[in-house]
N, C-alpha and C positions, 0 to 999 in steps of 0.2 A: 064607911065601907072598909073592910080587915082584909088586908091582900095576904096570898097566901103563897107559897112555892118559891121559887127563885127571886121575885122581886119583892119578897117580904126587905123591908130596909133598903130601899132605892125606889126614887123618883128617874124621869125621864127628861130631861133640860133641854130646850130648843133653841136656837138662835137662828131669824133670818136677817140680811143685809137687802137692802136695794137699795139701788143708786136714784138717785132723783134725775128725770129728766128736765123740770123745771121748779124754781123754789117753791115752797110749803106753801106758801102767800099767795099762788097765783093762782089765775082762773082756771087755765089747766086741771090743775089740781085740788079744784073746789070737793069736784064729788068723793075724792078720796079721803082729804081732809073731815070731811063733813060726815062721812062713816064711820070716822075711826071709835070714837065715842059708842054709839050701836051697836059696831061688832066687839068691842073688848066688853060691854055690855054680857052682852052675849058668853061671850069668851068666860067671862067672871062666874058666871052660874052652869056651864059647860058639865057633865059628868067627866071626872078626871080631871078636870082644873086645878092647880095648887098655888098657882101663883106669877105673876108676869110683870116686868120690870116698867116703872111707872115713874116720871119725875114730877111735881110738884103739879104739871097740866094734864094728871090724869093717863097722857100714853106715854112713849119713849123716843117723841120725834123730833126731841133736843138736846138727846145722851148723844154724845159724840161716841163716834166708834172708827177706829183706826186713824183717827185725827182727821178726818173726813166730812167736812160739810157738806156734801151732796150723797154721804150715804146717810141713810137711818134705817136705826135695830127694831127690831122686835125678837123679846126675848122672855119664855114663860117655862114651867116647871106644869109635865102632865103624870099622871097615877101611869101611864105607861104609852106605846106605842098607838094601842087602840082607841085611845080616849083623843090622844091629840088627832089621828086620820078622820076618827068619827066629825071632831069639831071644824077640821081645814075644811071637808065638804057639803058644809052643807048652808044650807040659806046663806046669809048674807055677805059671809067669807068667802064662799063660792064665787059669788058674782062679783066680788071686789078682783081675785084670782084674775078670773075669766079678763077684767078689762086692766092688767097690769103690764101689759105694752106699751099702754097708753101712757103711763104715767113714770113707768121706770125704764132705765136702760138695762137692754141686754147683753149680759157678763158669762163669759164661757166659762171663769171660774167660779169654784163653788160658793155659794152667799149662802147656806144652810149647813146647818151640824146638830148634830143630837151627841147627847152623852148621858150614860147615868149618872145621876147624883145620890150619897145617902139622903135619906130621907130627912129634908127637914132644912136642906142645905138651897141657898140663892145665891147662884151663882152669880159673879160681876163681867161687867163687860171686857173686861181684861181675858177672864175663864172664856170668853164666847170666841175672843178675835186668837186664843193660842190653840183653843179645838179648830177654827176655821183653818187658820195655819195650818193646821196637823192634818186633817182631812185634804188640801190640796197640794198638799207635800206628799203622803202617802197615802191617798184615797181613804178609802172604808176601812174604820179597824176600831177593835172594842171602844180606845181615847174617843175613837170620833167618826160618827157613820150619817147615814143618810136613811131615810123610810126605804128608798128602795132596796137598799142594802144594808140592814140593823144587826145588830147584835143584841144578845140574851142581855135580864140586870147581872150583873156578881150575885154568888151564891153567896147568902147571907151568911156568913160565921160567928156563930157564938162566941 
């Protein structure tokens, strides 16, 4: 698919944080574990999917992030805004969503960030934790927004 208008030459890069309520290994946490595989499945063949950070087990829920052993990232690159809302709602993303009380603790600050990337670019976990930074330091801004609050890609220049 050939994008065209303002996001010719820019992807969309996501990062979410949760905190664990209880470790990865435990029964708690069986049915989340036991998803994750299914839904990045999923995720992988997604319209708009470009890409999502993955260590040696397939997900990313032994990339350390902010030196934090009770959070884990998730962190993927979409063709734009639409592709990744279409894939957070529906089947079996959705219903992972819907039971994430259960499994994660509730943080008033922000654990999500978007930002555009050119196209082609994977961002690291380093890029995820100075956007999250920046979004709860200065809220929503081109660096670093939120779905509900986004901003346009950069107008491509020649």
């Amino acid at each position: 698919m050939t994008h065209s208008g303002p996001q010719a030459g820019h992807e969309l890069a996501q990062v979410n944080i949760s905190r664990l309520k209880f470790p990865l290994d435990s029964p708690e946490l069986k049915d989340f574990v036991e998803a994750l595989e299914p839904v990045n499945a999923v995720a992988d063949e997604a319209a708009g999917f470009v890409w999502r950070l993955q260590s040696d087990t397939g997900n990313a829920t032994d990339v350390s992030v902010f030196g934090d052993d009770w959070l884990i990232v998730n962190m993927s690159v979409w063709r734009d805004t639409d592709a990744l809302t279409a894939f957070m709602y529906q089947g079996q993303h959705r219903e992972l969503m819907a039971r994430r009380r259960e499994w994660f603790e509730r943080v008033e600050e922000a654990m999500t960030a978007l930002w555009w990337v050119p196209a082609g670019t994977r961002p690291r976990v380093r890029d995820a934790e100075e956007r999250l930074l920046h979004l709860r330091e200065h809220g929503p801004t081109q660096r670093a927004f939120t779905l509900r609050r986004s901003f346009p890609a950069p107008v491509a220049t020649d």
